[in-house]
Backbone as CSV, one residue per row, in Angstrom:
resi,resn,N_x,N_y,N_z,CA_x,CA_y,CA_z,C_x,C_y,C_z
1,UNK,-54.632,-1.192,-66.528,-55.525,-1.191,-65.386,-56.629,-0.147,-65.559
2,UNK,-56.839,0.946,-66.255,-57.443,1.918,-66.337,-58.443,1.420,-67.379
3,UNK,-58.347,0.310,-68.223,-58.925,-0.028,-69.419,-60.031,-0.417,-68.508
4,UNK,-59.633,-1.303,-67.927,-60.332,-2.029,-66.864,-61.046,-1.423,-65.668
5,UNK,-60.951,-0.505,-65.472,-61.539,0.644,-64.245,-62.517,1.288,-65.098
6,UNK,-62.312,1.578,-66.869,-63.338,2.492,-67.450,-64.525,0.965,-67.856
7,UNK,-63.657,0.250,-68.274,-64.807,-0.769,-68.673,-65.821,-1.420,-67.289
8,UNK,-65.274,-1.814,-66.573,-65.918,-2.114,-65.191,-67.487,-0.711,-64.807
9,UNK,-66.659,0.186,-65.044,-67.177,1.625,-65.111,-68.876,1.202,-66.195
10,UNK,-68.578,1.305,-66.739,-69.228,1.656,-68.360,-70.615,-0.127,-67.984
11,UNK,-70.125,-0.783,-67.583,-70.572,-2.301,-66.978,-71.818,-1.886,-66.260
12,UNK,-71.220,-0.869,-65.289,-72.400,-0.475,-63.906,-73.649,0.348,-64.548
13,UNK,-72.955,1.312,-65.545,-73.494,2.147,-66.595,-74.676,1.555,-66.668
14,UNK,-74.293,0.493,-68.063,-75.071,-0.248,-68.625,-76.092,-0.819,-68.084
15,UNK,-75.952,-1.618,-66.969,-76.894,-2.119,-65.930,-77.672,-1.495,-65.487
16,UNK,-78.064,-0.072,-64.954,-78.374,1.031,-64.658,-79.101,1.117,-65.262
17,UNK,-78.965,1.650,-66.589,-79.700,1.638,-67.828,-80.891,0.787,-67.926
18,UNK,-80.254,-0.661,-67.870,-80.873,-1.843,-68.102,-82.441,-1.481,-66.976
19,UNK,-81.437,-1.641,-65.900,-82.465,-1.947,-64.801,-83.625,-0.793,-64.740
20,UNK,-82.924,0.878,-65.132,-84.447,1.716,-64.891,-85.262,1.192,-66.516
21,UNK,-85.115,0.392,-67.198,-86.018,0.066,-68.281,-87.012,-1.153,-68.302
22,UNK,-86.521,-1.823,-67.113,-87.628,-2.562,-66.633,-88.727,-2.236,-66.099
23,UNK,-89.766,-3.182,-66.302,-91.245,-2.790,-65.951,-91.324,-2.725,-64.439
24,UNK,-92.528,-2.003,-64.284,-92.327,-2.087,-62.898,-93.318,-2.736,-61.609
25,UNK,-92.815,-3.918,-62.334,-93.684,-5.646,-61.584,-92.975,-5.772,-60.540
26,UNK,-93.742,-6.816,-59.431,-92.540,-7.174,-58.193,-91.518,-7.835,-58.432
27,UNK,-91.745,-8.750,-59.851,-90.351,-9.628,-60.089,-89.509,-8.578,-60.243
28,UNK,-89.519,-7.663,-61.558,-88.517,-7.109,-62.226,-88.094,-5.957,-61.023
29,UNK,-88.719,-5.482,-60.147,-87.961,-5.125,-59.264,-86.861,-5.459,-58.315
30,UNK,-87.417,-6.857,-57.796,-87.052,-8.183,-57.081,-85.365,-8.541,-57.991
31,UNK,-85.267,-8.808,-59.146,-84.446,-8.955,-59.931,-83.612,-8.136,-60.494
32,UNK,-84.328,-6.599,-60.817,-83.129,-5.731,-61.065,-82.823,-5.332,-60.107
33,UNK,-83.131,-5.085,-58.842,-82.214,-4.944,-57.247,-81.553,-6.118,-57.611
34,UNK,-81.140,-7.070,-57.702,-80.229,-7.785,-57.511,-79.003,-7.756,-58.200
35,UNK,-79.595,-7.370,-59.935,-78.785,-6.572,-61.404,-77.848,-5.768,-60.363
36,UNK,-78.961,-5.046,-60.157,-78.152,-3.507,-60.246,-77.197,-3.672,-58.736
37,UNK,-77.396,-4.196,-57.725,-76.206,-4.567,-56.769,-74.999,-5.135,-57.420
38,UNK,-75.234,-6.379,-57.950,-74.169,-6.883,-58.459,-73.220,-6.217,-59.897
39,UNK,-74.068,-5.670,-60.538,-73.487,-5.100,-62.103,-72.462,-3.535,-61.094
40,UNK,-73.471,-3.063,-60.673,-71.950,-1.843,-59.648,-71.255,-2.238,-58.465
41,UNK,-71.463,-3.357,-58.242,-70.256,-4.228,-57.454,-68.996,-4.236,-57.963
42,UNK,-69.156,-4.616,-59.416,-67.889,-5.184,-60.375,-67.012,-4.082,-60.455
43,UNK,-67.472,-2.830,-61.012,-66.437,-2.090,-60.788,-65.519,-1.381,-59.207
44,UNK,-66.618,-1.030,-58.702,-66.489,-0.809,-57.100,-65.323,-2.087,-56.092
45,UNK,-65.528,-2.719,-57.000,-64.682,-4.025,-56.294,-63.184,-3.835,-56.909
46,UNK,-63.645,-3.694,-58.273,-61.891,-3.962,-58.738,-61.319,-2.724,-58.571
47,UNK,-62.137,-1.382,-58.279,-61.313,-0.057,-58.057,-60.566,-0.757,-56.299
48,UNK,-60.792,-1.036,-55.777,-60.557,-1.306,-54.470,-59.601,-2.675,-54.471
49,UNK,-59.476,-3.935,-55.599,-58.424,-4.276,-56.097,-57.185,-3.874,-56.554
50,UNK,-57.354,-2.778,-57.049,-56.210,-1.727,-57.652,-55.470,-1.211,-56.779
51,UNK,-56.462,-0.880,-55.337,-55.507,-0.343,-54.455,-55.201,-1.196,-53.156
52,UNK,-55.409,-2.568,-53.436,-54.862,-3.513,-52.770,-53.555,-3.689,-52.121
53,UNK,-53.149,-4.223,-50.940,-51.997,-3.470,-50.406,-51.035,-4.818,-50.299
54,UNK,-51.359,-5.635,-51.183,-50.342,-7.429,-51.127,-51.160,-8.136,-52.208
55,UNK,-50.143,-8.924,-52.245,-50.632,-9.685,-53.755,-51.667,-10.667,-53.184
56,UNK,-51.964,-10.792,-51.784,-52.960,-11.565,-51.488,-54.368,-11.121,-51.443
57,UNK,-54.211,-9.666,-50.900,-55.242,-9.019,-50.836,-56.016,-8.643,-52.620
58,UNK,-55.023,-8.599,-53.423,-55.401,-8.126,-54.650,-56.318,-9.240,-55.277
59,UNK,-55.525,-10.636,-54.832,-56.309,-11.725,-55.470,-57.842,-12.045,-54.678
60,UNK,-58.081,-11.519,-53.378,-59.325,-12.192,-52.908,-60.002,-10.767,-53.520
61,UNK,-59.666,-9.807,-53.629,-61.192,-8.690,-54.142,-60.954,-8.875,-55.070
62,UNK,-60.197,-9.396,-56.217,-60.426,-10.031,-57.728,-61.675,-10.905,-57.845
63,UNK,-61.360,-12.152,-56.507,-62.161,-12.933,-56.674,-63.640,-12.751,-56.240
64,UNK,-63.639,-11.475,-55.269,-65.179,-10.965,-55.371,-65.579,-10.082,-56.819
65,UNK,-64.978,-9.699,-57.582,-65.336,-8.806,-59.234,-65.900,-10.013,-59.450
66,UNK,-64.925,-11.449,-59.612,-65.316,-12.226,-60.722,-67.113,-12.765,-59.866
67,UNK,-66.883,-13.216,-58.565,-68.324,-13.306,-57.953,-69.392,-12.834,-58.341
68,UNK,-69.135,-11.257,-58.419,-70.175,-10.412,-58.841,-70.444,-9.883,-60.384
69,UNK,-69.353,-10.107,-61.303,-69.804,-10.207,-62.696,-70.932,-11.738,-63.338
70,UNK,-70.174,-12.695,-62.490,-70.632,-13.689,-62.535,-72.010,-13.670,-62.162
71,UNK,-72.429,-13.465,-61.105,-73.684,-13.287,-60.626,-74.796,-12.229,-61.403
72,UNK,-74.233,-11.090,-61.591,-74.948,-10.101,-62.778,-75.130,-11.261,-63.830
73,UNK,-74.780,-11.985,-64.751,-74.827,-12.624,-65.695,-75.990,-13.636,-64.990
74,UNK,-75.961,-13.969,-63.743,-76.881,-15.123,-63.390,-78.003,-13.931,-63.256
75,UNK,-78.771,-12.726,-63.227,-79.553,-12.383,-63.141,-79.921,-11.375,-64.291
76,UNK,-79.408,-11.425,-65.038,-79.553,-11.281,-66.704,-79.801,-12.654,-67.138
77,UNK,-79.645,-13.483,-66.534,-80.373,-14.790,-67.351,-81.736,-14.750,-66.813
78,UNK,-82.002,-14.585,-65.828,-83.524,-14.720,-65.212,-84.139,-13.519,-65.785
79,UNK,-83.980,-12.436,-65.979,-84.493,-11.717,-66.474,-85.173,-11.988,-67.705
80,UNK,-83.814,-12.568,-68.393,-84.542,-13.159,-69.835,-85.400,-14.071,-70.373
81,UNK,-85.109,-15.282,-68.908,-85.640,-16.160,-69.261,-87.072,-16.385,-68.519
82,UNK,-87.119,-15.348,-67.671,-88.675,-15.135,-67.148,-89.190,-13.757,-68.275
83,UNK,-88.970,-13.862,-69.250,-89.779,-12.759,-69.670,-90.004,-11.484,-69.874
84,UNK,-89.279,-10.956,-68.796,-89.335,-9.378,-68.300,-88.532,-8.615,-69.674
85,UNK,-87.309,-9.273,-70.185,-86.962,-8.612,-71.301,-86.423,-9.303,-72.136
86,UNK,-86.208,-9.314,-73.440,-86.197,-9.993,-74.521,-84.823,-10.175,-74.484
87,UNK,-84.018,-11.614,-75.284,-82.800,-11.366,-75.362,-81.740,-10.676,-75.554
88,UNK,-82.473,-10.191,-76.680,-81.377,-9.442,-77.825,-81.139,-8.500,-76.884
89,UNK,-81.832,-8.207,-75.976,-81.620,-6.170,-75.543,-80.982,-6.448,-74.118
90,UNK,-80.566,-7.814,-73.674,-79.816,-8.150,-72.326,-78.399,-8.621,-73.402
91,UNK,-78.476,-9.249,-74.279,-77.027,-9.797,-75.285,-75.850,-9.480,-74.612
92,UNK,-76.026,-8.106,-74.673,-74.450,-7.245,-74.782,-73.914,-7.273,-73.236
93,UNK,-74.870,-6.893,-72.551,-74.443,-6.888,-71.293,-74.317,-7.992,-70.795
94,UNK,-74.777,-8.997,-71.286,-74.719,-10.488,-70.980,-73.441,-11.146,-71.042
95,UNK,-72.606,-10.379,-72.400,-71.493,-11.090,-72.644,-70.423,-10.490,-72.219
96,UNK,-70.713,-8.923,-71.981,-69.469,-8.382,-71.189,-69.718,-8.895,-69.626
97,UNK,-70.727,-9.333,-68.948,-70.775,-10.087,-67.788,-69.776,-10.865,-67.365
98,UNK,-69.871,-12.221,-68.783,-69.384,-13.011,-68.961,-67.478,-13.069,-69.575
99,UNK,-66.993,-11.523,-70.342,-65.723,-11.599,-70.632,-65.048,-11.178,-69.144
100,UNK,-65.816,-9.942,-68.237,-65.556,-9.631,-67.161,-64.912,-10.896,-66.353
101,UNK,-65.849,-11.850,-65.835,-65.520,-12.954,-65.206,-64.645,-13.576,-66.010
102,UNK,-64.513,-13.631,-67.023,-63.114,-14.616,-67.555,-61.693,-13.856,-67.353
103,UNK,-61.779,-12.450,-67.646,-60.664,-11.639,-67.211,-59.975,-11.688,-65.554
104,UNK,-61.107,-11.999,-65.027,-60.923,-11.573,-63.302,-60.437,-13.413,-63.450
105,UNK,-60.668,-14.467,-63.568,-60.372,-15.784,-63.325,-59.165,-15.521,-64.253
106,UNK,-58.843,-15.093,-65.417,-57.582,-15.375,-66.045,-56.485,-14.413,-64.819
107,UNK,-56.820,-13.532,-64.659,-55.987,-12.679,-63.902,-55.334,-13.075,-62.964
108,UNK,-56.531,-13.750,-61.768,-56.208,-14.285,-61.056,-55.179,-15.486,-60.687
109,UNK,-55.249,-16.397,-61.598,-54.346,-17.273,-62.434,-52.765,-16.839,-62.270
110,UNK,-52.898,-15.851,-63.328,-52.030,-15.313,-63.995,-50.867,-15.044,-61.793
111,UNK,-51.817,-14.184,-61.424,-51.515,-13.554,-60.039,-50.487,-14.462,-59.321
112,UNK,-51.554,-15.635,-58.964,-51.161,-16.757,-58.391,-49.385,-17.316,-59.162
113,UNK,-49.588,-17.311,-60.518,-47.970,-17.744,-60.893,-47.271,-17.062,-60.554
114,UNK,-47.296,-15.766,-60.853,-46.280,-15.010,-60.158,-45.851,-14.556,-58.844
115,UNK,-46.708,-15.135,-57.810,-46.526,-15.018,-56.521,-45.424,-16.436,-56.606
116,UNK,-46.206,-17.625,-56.853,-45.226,-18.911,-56.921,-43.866,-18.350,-57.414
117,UNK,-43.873,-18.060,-58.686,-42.165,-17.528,-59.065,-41.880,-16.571,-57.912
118,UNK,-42.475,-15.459,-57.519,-41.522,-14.301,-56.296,-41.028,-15.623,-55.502
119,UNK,-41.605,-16.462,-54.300,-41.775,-16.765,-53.703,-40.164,-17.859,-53.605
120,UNK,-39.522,-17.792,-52.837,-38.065,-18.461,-52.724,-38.429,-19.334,-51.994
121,UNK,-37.341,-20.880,-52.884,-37.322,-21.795,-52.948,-37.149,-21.969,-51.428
122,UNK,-37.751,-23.301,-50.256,-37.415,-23.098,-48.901,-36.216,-24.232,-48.769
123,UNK,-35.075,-23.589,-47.709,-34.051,-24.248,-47.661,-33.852,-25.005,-46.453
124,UNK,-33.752,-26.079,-46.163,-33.437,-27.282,-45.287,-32.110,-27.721,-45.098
């Protein structure tokens, strides 16, 4: 879990980064406000997953990380694909966007079976 609290961490970092290196047009403002909400969402969300107080609660602020990694990735695409910055230099953050959201959907998954197994058979 801590792997995941520093990487989530290091995510917001990056974005940060990203976003004070944009120009400073109304789009790329317009767009990295949106970056930069969503890219420090992801961690901010799953620290507050961690201290979730039921396996139900753990799975719906999972499913806001994966929302908001997901969404960072949808505004790292506009970024790129309007111009404001070249691929190569969105790449990285693009794809940890994208492993983020597969972790938070595998997890979630994962969550859900094991609630089914806790969960006793109902007797009639």
């Amino acid at each position: 879990m801590n792997d995941l609290k520093d990487r989530t961490k290091k995510f917001a970092l990056r974005t940060i980064k990203l976003v004070e290196s944009l120009s400073n047009s109304r789009t790329a403002d317009v767009l990295g406000k949106q970056l930069l909400r969503s890219g420090t969402s992801v961690g901010a969300n799953y620290r507050a997953a961690c201290r979730a107080r039921s396996d139900a609660e753990f799975r719906a602020k999972l499913g806001v990380v994966e929302e908001e990694s997901d969404e960072s990735a949808f505004w790292l695409e506009l970024i790129t694909d309007s111009g404001l910055m070249k691929a190569f230099l969105t790449a990285e953050l693009f794809k940890e966007a994208n492993e983020l959201t597969a972790i938070m959907v595998s997890s979630i998954r994962t969550s859900r079976k094991a609630a089914l197994i806790k969960k006793p058979a109902s007797t009639k």
